[in-house]
N, C-alpha and C positions, 0 to 999 in steps of 0.2 A: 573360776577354777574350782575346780571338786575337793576339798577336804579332804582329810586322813581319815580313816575308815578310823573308829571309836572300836578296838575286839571285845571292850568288855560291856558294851552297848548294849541293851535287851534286842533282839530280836522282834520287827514287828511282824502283824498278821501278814502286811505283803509280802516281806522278805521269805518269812518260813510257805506263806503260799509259791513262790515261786521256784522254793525249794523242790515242796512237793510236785510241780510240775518238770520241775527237770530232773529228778529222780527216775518218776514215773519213766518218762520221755527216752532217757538213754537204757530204762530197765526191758522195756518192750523191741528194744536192738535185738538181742539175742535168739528171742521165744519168737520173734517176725521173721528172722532170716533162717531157723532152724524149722521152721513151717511150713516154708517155701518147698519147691519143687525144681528151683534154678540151679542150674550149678552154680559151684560158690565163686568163682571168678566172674561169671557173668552178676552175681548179686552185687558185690564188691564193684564190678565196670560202672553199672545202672545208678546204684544210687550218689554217686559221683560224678556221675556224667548229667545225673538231676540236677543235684545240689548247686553243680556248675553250670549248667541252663539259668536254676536258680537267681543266681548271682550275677549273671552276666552283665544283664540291663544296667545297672549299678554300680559295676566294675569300669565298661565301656564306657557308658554316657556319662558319669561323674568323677571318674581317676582315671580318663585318657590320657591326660598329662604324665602322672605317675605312671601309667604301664609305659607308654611309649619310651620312659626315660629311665629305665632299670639296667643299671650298668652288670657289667659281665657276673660280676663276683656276686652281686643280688640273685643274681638271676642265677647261679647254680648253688647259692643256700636253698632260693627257694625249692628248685630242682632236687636238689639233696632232699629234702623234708618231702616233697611227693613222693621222691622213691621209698623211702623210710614207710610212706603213710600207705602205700600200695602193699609193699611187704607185708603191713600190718594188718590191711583187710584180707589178702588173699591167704596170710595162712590162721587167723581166727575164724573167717566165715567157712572157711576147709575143716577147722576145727569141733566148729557146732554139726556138722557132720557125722563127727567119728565118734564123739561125745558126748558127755550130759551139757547141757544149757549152762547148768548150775558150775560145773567144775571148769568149764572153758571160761566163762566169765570172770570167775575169782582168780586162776589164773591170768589170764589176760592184764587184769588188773593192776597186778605187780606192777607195770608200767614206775609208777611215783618209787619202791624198791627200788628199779634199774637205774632211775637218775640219781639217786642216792649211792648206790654202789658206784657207778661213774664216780662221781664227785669225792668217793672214798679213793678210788683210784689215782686219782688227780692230787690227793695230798692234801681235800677238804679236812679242817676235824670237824667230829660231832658229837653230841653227848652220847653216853652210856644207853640209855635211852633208846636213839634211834639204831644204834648197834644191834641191841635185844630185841626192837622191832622186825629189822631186816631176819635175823636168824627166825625167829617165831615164822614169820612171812613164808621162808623160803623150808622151812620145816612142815609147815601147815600142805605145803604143794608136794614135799615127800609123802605126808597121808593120803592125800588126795591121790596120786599117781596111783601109789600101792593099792588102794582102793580100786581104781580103775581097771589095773592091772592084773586084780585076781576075776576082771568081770570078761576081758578082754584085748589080746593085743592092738585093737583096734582104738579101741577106749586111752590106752597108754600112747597111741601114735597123736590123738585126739587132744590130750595134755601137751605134748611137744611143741605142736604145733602151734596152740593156745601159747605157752610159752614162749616162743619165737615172734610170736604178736605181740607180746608184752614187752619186749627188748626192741622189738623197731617202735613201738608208739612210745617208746622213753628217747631213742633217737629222733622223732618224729618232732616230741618236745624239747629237744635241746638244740638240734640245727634250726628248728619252726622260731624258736625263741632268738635267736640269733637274726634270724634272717630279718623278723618283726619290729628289730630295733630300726631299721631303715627305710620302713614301706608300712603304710596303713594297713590296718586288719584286712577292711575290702580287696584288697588288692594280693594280701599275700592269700587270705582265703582262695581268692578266684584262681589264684595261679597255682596254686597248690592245690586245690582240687582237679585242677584241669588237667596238671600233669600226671597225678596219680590216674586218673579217668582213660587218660590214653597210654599209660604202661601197663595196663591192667585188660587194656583193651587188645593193645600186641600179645599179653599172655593166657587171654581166652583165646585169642584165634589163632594162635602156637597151638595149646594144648587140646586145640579142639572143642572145644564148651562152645554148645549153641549159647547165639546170643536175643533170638527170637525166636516165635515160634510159643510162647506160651499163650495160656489162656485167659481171660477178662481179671478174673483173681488173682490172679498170681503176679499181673501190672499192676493190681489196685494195694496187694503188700509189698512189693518193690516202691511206690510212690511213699505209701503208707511208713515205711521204715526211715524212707530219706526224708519227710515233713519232722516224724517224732526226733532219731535219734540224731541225722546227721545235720538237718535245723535246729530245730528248735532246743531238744535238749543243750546242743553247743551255744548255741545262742543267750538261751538263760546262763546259765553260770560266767559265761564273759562277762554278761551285764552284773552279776554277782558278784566278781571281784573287783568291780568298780565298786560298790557300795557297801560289802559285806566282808568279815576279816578273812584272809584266806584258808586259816584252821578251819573256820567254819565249813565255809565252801569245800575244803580237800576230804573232813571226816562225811561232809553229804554226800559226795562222790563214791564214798565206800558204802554205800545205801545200796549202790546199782546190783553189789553180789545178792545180798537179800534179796531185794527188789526181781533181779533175773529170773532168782530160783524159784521165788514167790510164781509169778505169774506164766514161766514154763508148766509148775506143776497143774497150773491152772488150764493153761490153752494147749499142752500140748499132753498130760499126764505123767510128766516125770519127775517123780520124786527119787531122788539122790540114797543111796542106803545109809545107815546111821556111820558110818564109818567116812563117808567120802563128807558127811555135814559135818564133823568133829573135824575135818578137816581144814572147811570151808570157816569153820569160828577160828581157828586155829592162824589161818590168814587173813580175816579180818580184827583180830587181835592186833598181830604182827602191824599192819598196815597203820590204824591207831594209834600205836607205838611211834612208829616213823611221822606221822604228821604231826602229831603235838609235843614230839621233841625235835622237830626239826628244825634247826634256828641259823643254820649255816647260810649266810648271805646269797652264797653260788642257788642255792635250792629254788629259785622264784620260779626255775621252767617249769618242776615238778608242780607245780599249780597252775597251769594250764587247763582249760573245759575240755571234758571230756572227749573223746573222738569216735565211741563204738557207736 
């Protein structure tokens, strides 16, 4: 049996390397799907419908047992959490669209906010602390907007929708959390990608979004997104909260805003104006805030590996 994570442990070379790999891994989400040429529902279908190829061999062949034997109520958590996780890619990947890299990301992010404000809803208490974080957070995304919004209304729809991402990947984590108490990772992984895969699927071919048809590049960043971010990056950090404190792990997490904006301005040439980055510290302040005074029992979804 695995021992208690030790939080005031040193950090070794592997842990913080593995860090840096899934930092990295979820940071190159954004700057790869804003690259693209797909529409964003078909990006959102594709590397879903990968991840769950992915997975299958290992779902099938080694928890045939456990799928075959998922009672109703499992089976519309898991259900519930697909739709939440479809929600979340169709209106972020919509998002890096209409937006900077940078400002969709950080918004988006709020995610670990949303479950916090839940849980404030619900009648959790929490210190003084994560209060001051949540406001910082949700003030930081007023800068950002207004910034957006003096650049273009399209820019401000681009935030919304970002936002709206943010709020289903905080539902995503609280039913996905629920559901996980009853069913192996494998398993709720598979099924949970698979349903997101085919709701996403029905609203490419509703809304009309070709779903083929592109060209040798634009499969090879479609694969390329779903190995980085929707593997491996998730990948790493589960295996991290198995050995690493979860403060640790939740302030790495807050890496990816940096990390995004970093390497958008890098592969794509978008640097954010000084006003919309004032904003972007401004939410990861906030965010900060929330993680290292987070101590409310309810909070463990909020530490979930990341999903962009």
């Amino acid at each position: 049996m695995m021992g208690r994570v030790n939080p005031s442990a040193p950090l070794s070379v592997r842990t913080l390397s593995l860090i840096a790999v899934g930092v990295l891994a979820v940071s190159l989400s954004g700057p790869l799907m804003a690259a693209m040429v797909v529409p964003p529902l078909a990006i959102a279908f594709w590397r879903n419908a990968f991840a769950t190829a992915v997975l299958a061999p290992g779902a099938v062949a080694g928890r045939s047992g456990e799928l075959g034997g998922l009672g109703r109520r499992q089976l519309l958590r898991v259900a519930g959490s697909g739709l939440a996780l479809a929600v979340h890619f169709a209106t972020w990947v919509t998002a890096l669209t209409l937006t900077s890299v940078a400002s969709a990301t950080a918004i988006v992010c709020l995610q670990i906010a949303w479950v916090v404000a839940w849980q404030l809803l619900r009648g959790e208490r929490f210190n003084t602390g994560v209060v001051v974080g949540l406001v910082l957070s949700f003030t930081g995304v007023l800068v950002v907007s207004g910034v957006d919004f003096s650049l273009s209304a399209e820019a401000l729809l681009g935030d919304v929708l970002a936002l709206v991402g943010g709020m289903a990947a905080a539902a995503y984590m609280l039913v996905g959390s629920r559901a996980r108490q009853t069913m192996s990772t494998t398993t709720y992984t598979f099924v949970c990608y698979g349903t997101c895969a085919l709701l996403l699927l029905v609203a490419a071919l509703v809304s009309g979004q070709r779903l083929w048809g592109y060209d040798v590049t634009q499969w090879v960043l479609l694969v390329l997104v779903t190995v980085t971010a929707q593997l491996m990056g998730h990948s790493v950090f589960n295996h991290l909260l198995a050995t690493t404190s979860p403060m640790v792990v939740s302030l790495s997490l807050l890496l990816e805003v940096p990390g995004a904006a970093l390497l958008a301005a890098w592969i794509l040439g978008q640097t954010p104006p000084l006003g919309a980055l004032l904003g972007l510290a401004v939410i990861l302040a906030g965010m900060a805030f929330v993680v290292v005074n987070n101590r409310a029992p309810g909070a463990e979804p909020s530490l979930e590996a990341p999903i962009d």
